[in-house]
C-alpha positions as a Markdown table, in Angstrom:
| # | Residue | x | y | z |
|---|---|---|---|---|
| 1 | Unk | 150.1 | 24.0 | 14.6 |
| 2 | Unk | 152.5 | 23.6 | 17.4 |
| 3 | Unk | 151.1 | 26.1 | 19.3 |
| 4 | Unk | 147.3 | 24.2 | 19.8 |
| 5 | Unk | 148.9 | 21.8 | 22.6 |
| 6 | Unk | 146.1 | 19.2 | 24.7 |
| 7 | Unk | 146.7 | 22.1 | 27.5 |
| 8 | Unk | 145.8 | 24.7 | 25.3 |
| 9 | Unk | 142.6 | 23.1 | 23.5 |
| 10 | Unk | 141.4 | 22.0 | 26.8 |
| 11 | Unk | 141.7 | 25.3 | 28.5 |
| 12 | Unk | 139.7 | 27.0 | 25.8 |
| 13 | Unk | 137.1 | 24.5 | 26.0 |
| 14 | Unk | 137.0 | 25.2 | 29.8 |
| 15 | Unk | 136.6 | 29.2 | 28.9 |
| 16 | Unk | 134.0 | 28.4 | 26.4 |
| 17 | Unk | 132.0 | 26.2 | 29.2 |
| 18 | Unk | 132.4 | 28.6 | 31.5 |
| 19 | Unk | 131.4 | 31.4 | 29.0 |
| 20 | Unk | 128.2 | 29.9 | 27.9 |
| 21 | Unk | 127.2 | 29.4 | 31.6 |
| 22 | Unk | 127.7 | 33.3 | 32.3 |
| 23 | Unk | 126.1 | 33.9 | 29.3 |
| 24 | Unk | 123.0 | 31.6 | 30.6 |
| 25 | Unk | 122.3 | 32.8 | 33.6 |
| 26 | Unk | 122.5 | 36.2 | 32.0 |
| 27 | Unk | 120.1 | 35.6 | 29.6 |
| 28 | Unk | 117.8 | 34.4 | 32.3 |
| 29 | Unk | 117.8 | 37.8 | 34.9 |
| 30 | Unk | 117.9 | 39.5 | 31.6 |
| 31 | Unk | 114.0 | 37.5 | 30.7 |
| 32 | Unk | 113.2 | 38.0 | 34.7 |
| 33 | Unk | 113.9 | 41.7 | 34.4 |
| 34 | Unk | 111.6 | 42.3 | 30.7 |
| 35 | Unk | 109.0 | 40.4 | 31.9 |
| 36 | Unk | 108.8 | 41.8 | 35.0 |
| 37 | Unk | 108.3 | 44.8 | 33.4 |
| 38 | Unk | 105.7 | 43.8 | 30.7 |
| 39 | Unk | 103.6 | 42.9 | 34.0 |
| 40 | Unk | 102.1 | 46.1 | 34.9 |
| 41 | Unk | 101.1 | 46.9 | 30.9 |
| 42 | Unk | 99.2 | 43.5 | 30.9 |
| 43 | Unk | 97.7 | 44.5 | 34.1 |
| 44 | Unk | 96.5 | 47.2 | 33.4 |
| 45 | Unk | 95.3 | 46.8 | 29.9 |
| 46 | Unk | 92.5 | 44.2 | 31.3 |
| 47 | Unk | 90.1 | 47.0 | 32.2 |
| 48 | Unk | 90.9 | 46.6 | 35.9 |
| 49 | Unk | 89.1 | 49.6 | 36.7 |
| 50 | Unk | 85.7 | 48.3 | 35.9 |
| 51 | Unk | 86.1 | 44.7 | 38.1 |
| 52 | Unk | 84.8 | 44.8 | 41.6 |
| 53 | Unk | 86.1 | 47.2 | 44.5 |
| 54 | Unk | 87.8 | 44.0 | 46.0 |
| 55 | Unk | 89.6 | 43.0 | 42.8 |
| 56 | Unk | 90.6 | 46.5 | 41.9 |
| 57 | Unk | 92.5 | 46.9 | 45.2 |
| 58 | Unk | 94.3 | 43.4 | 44.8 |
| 59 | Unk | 95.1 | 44.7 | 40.3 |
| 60 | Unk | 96.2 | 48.3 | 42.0 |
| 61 | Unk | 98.5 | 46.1 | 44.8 |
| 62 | Unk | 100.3 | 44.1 | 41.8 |
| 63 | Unk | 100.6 | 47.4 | 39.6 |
| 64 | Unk | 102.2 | 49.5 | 42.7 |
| 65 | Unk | 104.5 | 46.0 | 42.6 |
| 66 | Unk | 104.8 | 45.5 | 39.1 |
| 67 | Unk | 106.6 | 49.3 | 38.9 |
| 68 | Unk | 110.0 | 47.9 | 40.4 |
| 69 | Unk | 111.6 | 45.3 | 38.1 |
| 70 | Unk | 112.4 | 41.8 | 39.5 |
| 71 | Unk | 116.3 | 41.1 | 39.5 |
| 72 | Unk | 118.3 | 37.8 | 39.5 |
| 73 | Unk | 121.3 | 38.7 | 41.5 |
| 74 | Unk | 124.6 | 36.9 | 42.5 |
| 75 | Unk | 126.5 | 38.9 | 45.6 |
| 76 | Unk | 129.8 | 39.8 | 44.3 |
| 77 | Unk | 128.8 | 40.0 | 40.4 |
| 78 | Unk | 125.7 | 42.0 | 41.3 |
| 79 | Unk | 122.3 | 41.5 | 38.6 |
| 80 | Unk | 122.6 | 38.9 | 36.3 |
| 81 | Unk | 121.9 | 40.8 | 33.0 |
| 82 | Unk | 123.5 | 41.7 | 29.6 |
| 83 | Unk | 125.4 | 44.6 | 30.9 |
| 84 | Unk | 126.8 | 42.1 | 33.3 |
| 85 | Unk | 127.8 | 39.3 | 30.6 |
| 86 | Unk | 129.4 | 42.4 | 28.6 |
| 87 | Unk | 131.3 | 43.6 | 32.0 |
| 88 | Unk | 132.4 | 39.8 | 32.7 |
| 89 | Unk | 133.7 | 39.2 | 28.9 |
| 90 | Unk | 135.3 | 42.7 | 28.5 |
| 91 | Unk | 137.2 | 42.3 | 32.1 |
| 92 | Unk | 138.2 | 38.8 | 31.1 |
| 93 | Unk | 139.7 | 39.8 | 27.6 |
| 94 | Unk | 141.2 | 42.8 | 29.3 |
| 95 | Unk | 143.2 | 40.4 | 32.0 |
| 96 | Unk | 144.3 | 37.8 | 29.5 |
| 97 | Unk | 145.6 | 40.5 | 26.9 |
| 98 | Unk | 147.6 | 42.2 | 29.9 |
| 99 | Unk | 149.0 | 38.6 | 31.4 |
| 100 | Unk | 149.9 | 38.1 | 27.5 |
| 101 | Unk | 151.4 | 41.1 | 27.5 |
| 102 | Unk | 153.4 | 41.0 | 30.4 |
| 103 | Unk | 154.2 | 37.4 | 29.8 |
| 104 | Unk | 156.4 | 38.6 | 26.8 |
């Protein structure tokens, strides 16, 4: 047990915090985006097409804008979405075996 030091618990507790952040906001542009998408199959199974003229142009406006996903987007990391959390963790793991490596 003499390698679980108070530097080393507290650094993992660190990645984990910082880990279940990434993984939150992910989560989140990864609801944005499916739900986004649902929008235009609930719109258009309400029988649009029989409303008034009016109505039908404002249903057709939100289906036209319903057919590009919304995305939750950070500048550098790009969308916010699984394939992100995945690309985060695998980089991550990839850096800390290669300093563990070279450290030896």
């Amino acid at each position: 047990m003499a390698f679980l030091t108070s530097h080393t618990i507290i650094s993992f507790l660190n990645l984990c915090g910082w880990g279940l952040g990434v993984y939150i906001l992910c989560l989140t542009g990864q609801r944005i985006h499916d739900y986004s998408l649902s929008v235009a199959d609930k719109v258009y199974a309400i029988e649009w097409y029989q409303a008034d003229p009016k109505l039908r142009r404002d249903i057709s406006i939100v289906l036209c804008r319903a057919q590009k996903p919304l995305k939750y987007e950070c500048g550098i990391l790009g969308d916010f979405h699984f394939v992100t959390f995945n690309n985060i963790m695998s980089t991550g793991y990839k850096f800390s075996t290669l300093k563990t490596g070279v450290g030896n």
